[in-house]
C-alpha positions as CSV (number, residue, x, y, z in Angstrom):
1,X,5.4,-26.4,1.8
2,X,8.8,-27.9,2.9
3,X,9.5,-29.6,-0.6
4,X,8.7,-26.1,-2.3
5,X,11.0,-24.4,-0.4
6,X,13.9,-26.7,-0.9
7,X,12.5,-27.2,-4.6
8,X,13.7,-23.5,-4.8
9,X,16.6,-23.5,-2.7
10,X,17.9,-26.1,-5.1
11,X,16.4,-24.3,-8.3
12,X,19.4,-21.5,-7.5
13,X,21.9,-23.8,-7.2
14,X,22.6,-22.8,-3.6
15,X,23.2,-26.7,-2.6
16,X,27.0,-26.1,-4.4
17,X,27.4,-22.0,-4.0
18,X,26.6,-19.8,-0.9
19,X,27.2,-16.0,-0.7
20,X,29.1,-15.3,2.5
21,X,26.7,-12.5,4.7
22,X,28.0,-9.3,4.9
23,X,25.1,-7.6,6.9
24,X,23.2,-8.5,10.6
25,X,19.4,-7.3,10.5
26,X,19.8,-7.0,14.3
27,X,22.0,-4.2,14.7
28,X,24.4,-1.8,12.9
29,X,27.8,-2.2,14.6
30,X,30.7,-3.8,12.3
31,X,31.5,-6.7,15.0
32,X,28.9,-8.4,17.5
33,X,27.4,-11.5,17.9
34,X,26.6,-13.7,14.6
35,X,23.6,-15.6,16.7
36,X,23.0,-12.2,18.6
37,X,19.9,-14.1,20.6
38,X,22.2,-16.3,22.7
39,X,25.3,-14.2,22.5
40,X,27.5,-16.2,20.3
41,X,30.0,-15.8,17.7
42,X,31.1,-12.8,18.6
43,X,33.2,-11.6,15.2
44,X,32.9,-9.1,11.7
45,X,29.0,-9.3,11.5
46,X,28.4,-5.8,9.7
47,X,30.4,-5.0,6.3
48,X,28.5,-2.5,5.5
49,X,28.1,-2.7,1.9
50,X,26.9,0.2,-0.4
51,X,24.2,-0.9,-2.7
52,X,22.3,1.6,-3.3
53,X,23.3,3.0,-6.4
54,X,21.0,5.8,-7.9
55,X,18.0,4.7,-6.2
56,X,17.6,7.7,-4.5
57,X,16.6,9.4,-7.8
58,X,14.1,7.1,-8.5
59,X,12.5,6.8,-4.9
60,X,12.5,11.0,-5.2
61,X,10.3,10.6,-8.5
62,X,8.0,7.9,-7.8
63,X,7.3,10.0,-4.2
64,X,6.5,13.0,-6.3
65,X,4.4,10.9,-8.9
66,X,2.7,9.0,-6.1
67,X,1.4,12.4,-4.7
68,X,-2.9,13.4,-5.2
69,X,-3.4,16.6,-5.6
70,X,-7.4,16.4,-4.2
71,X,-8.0,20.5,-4.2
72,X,-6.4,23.4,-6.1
73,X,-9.1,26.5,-5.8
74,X,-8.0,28.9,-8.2
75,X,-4.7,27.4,-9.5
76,X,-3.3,27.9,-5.6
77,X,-0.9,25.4,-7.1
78,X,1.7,25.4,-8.4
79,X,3.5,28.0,-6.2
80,X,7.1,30.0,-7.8
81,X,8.9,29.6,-4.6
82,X,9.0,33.5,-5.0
83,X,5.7,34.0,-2.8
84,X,5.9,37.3,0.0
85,X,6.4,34.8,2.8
86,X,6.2,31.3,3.2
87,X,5.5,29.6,6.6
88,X,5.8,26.0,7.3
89,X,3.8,24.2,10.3
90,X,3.1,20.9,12.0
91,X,5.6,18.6,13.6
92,X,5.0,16.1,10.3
93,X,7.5,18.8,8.4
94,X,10.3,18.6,10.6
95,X,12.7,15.9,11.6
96,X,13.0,13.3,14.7
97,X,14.8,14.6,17.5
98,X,15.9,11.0,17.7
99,X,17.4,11.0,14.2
100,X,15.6,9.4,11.3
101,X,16.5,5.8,12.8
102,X,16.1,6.9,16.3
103,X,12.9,4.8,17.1
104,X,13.4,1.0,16.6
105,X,11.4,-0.5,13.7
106,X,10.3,3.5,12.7
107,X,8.2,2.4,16.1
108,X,6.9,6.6,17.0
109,X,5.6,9.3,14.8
110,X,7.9,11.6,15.5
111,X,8.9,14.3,13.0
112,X,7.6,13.9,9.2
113,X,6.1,10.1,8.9
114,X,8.1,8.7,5.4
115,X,7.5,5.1,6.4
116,X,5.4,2.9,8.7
117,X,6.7,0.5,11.3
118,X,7.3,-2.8,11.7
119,X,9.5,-5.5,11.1
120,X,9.9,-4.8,7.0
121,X,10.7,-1.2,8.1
122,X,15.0,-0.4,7.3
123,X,17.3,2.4,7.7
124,X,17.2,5.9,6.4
125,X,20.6,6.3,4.5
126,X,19.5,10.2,5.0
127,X,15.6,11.8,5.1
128,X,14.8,15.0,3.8
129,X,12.4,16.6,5.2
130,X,9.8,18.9,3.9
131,X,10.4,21.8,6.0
132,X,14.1,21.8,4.5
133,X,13.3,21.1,1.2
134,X,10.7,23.8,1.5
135,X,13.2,26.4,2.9
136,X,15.8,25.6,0.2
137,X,13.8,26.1,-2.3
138,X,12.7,29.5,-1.0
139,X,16.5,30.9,0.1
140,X,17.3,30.1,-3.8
141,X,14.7,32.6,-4.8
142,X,15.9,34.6,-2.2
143,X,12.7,34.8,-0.5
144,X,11.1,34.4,3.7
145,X,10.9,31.5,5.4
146,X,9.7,30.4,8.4
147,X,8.6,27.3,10.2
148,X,6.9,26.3,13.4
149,X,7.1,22.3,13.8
150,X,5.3,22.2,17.6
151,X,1.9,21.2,17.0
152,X,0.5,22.8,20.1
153,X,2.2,26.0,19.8
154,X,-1.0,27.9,19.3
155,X,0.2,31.6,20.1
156,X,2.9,31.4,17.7
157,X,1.3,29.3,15.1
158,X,-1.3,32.1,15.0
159,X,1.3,35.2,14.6
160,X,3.1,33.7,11.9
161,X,-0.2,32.5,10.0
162,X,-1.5,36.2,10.6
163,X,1.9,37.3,8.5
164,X,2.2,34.1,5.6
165,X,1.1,34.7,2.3
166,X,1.1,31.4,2.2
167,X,0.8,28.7,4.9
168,X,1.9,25.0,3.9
169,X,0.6,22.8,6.9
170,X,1.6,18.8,7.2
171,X,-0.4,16.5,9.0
172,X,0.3,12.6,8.9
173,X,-1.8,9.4,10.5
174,X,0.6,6.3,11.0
175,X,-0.1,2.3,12.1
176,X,2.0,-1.0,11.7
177,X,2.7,-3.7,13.2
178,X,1.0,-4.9,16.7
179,X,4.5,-6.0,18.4
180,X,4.9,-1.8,18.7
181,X,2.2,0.2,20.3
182,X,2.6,3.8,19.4
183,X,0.3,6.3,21.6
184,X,-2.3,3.9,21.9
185,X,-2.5,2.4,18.3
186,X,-1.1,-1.3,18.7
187,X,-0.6,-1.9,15.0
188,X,-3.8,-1.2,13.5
189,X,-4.6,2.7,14.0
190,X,-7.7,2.9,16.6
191,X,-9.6,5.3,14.6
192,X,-9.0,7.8,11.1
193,X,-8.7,10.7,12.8
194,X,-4.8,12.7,12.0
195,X,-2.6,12.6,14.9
196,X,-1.1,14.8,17.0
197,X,-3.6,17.3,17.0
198,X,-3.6,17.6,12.9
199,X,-7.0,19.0,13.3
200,X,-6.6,21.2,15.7
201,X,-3.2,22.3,13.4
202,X,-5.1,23.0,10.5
203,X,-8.2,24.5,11.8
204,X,-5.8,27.4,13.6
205,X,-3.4,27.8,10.6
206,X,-6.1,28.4,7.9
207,X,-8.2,30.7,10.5
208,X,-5.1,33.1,9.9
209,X,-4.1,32.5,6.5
210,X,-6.2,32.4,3.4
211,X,-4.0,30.6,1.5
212,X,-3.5,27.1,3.3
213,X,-2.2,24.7,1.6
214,X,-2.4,20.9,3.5
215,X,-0.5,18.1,2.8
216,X,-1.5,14.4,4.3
217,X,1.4,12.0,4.8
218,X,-1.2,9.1,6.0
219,X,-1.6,5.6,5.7
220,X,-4.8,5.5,4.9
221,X,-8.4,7.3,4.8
222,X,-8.5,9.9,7.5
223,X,-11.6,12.1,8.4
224,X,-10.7,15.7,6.7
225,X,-14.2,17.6,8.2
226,X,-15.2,20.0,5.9
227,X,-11.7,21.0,4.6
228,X,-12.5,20.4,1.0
229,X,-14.9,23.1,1.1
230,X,-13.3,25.5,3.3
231,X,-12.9,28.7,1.6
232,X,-9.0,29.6,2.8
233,X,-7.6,26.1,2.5
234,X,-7.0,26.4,-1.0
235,X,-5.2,23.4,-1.9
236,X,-5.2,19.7,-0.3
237,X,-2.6,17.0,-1.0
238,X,-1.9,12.9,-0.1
239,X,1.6,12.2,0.0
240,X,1.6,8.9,1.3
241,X,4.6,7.6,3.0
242,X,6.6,8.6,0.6
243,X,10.6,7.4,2.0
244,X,14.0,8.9,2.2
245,X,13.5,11.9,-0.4
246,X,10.1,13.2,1.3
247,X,10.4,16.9,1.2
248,X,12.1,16.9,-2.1
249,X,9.5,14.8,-3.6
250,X,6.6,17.1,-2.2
251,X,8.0,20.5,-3.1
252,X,8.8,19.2,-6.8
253,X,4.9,18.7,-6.7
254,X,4.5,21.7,-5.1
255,X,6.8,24.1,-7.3
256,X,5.4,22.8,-10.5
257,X,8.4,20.8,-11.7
258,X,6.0,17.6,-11.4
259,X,2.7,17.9,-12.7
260,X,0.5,15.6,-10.0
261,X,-1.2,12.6,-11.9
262,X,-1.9,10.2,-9.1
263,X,-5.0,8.8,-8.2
264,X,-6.5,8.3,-4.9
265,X,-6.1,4.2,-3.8
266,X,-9.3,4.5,-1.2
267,X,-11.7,6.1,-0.6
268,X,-11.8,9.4,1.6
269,X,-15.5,9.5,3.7
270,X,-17.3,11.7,5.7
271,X,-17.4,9.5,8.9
272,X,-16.1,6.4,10.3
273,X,-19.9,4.7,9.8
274,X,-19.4,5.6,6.1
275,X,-17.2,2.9,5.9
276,X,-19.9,0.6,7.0
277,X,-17.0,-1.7,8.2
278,X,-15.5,-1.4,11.5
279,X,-12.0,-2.9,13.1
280,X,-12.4,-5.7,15.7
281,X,-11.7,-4.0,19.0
282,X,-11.2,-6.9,21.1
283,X,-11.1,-10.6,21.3
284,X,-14.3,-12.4,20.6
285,X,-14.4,-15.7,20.0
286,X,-12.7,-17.5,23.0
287,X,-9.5,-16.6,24.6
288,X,-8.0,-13.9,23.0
289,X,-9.1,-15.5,19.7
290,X,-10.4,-12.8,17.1
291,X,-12.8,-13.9,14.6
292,X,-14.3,-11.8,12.1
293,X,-17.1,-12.8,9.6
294,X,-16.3,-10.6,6.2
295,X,-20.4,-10.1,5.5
296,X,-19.8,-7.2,3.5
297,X,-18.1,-9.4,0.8
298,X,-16.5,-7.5,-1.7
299,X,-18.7,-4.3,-0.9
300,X,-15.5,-2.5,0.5
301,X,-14.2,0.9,-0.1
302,X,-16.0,2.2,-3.5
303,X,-17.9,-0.5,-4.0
304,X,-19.7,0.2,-0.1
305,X,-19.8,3.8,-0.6
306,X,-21.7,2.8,-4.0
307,X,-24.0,0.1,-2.7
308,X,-25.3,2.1,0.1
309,X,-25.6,5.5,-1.9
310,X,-23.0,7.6,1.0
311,X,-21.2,10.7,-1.0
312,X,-17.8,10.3,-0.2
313,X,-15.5,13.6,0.5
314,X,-13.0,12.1,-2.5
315,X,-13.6,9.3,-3.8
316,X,-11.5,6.3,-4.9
317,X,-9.6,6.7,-8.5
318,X,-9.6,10.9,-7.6
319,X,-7.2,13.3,-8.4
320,X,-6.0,16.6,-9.8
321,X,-3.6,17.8,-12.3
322,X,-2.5,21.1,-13.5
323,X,-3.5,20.9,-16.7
324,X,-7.0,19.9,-17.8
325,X,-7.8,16.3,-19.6
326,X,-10.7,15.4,-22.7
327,X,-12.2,12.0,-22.5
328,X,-13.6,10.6,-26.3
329,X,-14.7,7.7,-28.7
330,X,-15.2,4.9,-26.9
331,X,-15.2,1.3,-28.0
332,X,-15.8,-1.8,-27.8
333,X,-14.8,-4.8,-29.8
334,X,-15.5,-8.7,-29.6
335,X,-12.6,-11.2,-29.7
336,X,-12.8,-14.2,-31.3
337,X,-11.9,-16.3,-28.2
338,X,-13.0,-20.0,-27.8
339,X,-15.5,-21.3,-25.8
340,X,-14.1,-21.1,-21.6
341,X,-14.2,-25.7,-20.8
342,X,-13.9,-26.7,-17.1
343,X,-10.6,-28.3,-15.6
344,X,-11.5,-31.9,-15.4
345,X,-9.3,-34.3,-14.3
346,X,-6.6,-35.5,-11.4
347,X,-3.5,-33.9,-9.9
348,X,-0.8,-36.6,-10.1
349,X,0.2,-38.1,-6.5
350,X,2.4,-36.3,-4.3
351,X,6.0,-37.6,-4.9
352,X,7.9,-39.9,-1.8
353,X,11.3,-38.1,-1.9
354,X,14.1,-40.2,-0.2
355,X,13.9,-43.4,1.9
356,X,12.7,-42.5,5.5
357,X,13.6,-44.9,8.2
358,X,11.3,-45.5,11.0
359,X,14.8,-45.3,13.9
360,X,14.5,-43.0,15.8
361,X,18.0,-43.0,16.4
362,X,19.0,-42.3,13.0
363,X,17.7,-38.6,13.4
364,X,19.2,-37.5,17.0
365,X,21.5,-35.1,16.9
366,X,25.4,-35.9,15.3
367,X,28.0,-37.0,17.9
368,X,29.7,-33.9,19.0
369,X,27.6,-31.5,17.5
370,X,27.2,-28.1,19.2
371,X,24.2,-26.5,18.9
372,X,23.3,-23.1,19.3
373,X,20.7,-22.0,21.9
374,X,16.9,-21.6,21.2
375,X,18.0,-22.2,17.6
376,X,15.8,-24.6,15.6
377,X,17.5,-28.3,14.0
378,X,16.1,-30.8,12.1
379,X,17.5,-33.7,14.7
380,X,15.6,-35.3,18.0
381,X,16.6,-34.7,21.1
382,X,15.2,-38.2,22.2
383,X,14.4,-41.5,20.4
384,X,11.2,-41.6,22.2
385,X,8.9,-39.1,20.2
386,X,6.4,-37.7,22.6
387,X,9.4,-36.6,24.5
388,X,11.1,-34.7,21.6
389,X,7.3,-33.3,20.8
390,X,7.8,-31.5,24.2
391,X,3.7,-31.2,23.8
392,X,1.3,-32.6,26.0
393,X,-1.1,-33.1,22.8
394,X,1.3,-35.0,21.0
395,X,-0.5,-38.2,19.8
396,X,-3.8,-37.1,20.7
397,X,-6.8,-37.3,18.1
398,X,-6.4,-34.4,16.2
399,X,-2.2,-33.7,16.8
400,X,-2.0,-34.2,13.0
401,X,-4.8,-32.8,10.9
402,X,-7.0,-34.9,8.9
403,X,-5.5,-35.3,5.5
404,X,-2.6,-33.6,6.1
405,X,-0.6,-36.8,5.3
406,X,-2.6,-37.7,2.5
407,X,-0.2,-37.6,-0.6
408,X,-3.2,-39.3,-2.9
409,X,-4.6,-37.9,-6.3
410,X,-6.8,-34.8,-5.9
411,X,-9.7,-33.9,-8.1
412,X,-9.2,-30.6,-9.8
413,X,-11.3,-27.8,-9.3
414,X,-13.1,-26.5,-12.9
415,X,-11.8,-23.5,-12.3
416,X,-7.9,-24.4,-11.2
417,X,-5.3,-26.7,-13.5
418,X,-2.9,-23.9,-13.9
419,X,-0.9,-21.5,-12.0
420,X,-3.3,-18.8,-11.4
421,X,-6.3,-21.3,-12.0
422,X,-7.9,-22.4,-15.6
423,X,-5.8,-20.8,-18.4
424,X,-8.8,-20.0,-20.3
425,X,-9.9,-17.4,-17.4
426,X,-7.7,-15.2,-18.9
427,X,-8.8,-15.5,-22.6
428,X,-9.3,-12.0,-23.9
429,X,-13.0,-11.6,-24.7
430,X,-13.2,-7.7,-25.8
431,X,-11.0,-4.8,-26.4
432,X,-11.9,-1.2,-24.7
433,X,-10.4,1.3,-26.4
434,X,-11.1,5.3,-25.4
435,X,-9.6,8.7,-26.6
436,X,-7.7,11.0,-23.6
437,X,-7.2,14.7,-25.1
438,X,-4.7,16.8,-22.8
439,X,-6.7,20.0,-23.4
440,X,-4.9,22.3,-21.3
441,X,-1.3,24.2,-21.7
442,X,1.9,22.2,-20.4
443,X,1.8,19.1,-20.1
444,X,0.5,16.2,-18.1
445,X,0.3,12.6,-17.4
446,X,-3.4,11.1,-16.9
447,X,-4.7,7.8,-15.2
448,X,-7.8,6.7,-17.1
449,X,-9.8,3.9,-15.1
450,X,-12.2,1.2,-16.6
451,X,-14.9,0.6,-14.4
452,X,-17.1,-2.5,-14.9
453,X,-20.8,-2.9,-14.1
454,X,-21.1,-6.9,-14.1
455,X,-25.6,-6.0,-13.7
456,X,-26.3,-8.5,-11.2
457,X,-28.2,-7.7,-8.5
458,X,-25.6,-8.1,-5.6
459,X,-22.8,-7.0,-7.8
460,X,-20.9,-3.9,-6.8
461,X,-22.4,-0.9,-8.8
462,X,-19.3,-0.9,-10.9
463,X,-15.5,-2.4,-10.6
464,X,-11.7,-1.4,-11.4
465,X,-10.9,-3.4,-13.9
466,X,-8.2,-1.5,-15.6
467,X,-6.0,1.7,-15.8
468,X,-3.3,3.2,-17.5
469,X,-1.1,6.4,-16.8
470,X,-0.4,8.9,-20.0
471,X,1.5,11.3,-20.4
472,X,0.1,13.9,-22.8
473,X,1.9,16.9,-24.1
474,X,-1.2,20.0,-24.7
475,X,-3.5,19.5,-27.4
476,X,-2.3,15.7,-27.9
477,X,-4.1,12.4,-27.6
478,X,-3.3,9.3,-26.8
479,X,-5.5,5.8,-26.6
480,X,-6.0,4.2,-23.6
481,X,-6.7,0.8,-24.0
482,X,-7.9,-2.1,-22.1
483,X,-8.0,-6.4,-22.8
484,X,-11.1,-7.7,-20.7
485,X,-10.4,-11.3,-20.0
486,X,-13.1,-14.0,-19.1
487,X,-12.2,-13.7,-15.6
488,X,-12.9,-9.6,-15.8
489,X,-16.6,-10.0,-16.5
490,X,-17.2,-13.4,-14.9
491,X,-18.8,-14.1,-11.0
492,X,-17.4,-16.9,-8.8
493,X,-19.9,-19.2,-8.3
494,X,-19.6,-21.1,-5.1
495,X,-21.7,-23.7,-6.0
496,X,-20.1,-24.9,-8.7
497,X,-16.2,-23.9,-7.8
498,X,-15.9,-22.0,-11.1
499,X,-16.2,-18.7,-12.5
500,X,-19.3,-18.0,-14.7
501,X,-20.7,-15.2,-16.8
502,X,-24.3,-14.4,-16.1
503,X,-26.6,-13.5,-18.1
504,X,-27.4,-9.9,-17.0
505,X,-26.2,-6.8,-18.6
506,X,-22.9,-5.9,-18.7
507,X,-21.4,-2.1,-18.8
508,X,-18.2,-0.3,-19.9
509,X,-17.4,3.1,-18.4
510,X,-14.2,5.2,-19.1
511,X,-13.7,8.0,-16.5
512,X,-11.2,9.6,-14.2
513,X,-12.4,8.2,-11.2
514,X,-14.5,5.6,-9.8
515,X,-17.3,8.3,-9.6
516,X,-16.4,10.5,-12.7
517,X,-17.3,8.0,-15.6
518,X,-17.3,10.0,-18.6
519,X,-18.4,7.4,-21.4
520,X,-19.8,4.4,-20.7
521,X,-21.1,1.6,-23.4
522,X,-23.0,-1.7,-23.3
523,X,-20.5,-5.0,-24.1
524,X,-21.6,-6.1,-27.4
């Protein structure tokens, strides 16, 4: 590990050139500490450095292209932004009293949820929220607006859903990582229910309006109870987390200037026990040791909800568009591709790099050097060992792992020999080729999925193994078209280290989700 890093370190030359830093991913002031953990080097730590370019734009269309649309009743969608009254609920529309940046690490849901928390987590330049996006696009049509972005203001959330002709209600479900605990949730989300009292939100709003419209800014599957079928919510969306430009992305979906064309990433069930699977609640193996056996294998998501037969509410691969989509002329064709051989062989010896001494001495710390507290340097602070270790287990049986200093010649796994294992794994063995018709009136992008039904009798019913997005102007057709590689329609074998096709019989199917599979053909 320590020779690939400096392997890389080297690769970009950054032994002869360094780029002085210009940024502290501590804090935001211009001058503090440059080791801000023991206070030192107090100086210019924060230039502040604009690199952000047009990105904006592009994080504003790939929220809007990221968006499901999972219900439209009776074309709800798209609205003209010149509707009789449009009211706005939920706190998930508004803002963060605390400013966008207010929580450290995005560590709260408060306001509209456009990213998780945690330590990858950075700073909104700006976020837009829906509720303004929303109420800008209604003032330009010159239209009524209003919002109510308390959750539990029941009284008032009812008037103004008695008065809407069309309600727009935002709900959101958040998690990240376990150094914050937000209401409960530390990291992980405790259950897929929506949060602060989304439920309860929806279930009030659309009692009073018969045109509610929900949008879901979650992390995940939630539990949505029987709002697919409920005869005044007329339209559902998933928004994801979808960053700075959040209400602008979502009403460009909503006002029609984006025609939705995502598809669903997981699965959307019933109940938590449809998911068969089941987070680990607390420690169990030892002292605060977790330990979780994966018995499910690769029956997760689709593939569980398949094997077990459970009707999902949407399914994976799911997803709406406002124009309507043909799916024709399937085939299949055979490659010529050689036969698939076995790695066989060695890896060569693990290179000695430098001369190490066995002095001690040579590797204390440099005369006069002055460290930096808690900071980490690659010098002793003793010549005796143990008592630079600073571990009571140093030099016990077991200190070093067996093998772990064992820079012989490996045998090669069959299947490995190559960055991303045997090159012949990904030998193309058939072309799928399938006819997508846009047969509606404006037009639309579609994401036609390749599902895979490998036959065995503990495979997964079928498997994603390719999609495509096309965009289709009305009454044109495109060809989506997938490469299955030896690797697509082969089973690890654990026995033997190596990927193998079985003999059973193998299935192509076409569709628009991992349920809908509209053609389907044997492999030749």
């Amino acid at each position: 590990m320590v020779t690939r890093i400096i392997a890389a370190w080297y690769f970009v030359g950054r032994d002869n050139t360094s780029v002085p830093v210009n940024f502290h991913s501590w804090f935001r002031d211009t001058y503090g500490y440059e080791y801000f953990i023991a206070n030192q080097g107090y100086g210019l730590v924060n230039e502040h450095v604009e690199v952000r370019a047009e990105h904006t734009n592009l994080i504003r269309q790939i929220g809007a292209a990221s968006t499901v649309l999972l219900k439209n009743s009776d074309h709800a969608l798209p609205l003209t932004g010149k509707e009789r009254f449009t009211a706005v609920f939920g706190e998930d529309a508004g803002g963060n009293g605390y400013g966008p940046n207010g929580c450290p690490d995005r560590g709260c849901d408060n306001g509209t949820l456009a990213m998780g928390w945690g330590s990858g987590t950075a700073n909104f330049p700006f976020l837009v929220t829906p509720e303004t996006a929303i109420q800008n696009e209604i003032v330009r049509n010159n239209g009524a607006f209003q919002s109510i972005t308390d959750n539990y203001a029941g009284l008032q959330i009812n008037e103004l859903a008695n008065q809407a002709s069309v309600a727009i209600v935002f709900v959101n479900a958040d998690s990240g990582e376990s150094y914050i605990s937000v209401d409960g949730n530390n990291g992980d989300r405790n259950n897929l229910t929506l949060w602060k009292g989304g439920d309860v939100l929806i279930q009030n709003v659309s009692a009073h309006c018969n045109n509610t419209i929900v949008v879901l800014h979650t992390v995940g599957p939630v539990l949505l109870s029987n709002y697919s079928d409920h005869p005044n919510i007329t339209a559902i969306l998933w928004a994801g987390l979808p960053g700075e430009q959040s209400g602008n992305s979502i009403a460009d979906v909503l006002y029609g200037r984006v025609n939705p064309s995502a598809k669903l990433p997981f699965t959307l069930g019933k109940s938590r026990e449809d998911y068969s699977t089941d987070l680990l609640y607390t420690p169990n193996e030892g002292t605060n040791a977790p330990q979780v056996n994966f018995t499910e294998g690769n029956l997760i998501d689709y593939r569980g909800f398949d094997d077990a037969d459970i009707t999902p509410v949407y399914e994976f691969g799911y997803g709406l568009s406002y124009t309507t989509f043909a799916y024709s002329d399937l085939k299949i064709s055979k490659t010529t591709a050689g036969n698939y051989t076995p790695t066989t062989g060695r890896t060569p010896a693990a290179p000695v790099l430098g001369a190490a001494g066995n002095n001690t001495a040579d590797y204390l710390f440099p005369a006069n050097f002055s460290a930096v507290p808690l900071y980490i340097y690659p010098y002793l602070n003793f010549t005796d060992l143990k008592a630079s270790a600073n571990d009571s287990n140093y030099g016990v049986p077991g200190f070093i792992p067996a093998g772990s200093q064992d820079g012989s010649s490996q045998t090669l796994l069959p299947a490995g020999g190559a960055p991303g294992g045997n090159a012949q794994l990904y030998d193309v063995l058939y072309q799928v080729t399938a006819t997508i018709t846009n047969t509606g009136k404006i037009s639309g992008s579609e994401v036609p999925q390749l599902y895979l039904s490998l036959g065995g009798p503990s495979d997964p019913k079928v498997a994603l193994r390719g999609f495509e997005r096309l965009p289709i102007d009305p009454g044109r057709s495109a060809t989506f078209a997938v490469a299955l590689t030896r690797r697509d329609v082969s089973n690890w074998d654990p026995a033997q280290q190596n990927w193998v096709i079985s003999p059973y019989k193998k299935t192509v199917h076409v569709g628009t989700s991992s349920r809908k599979l509209l053609l389907s053909a044997p492999l030749p």
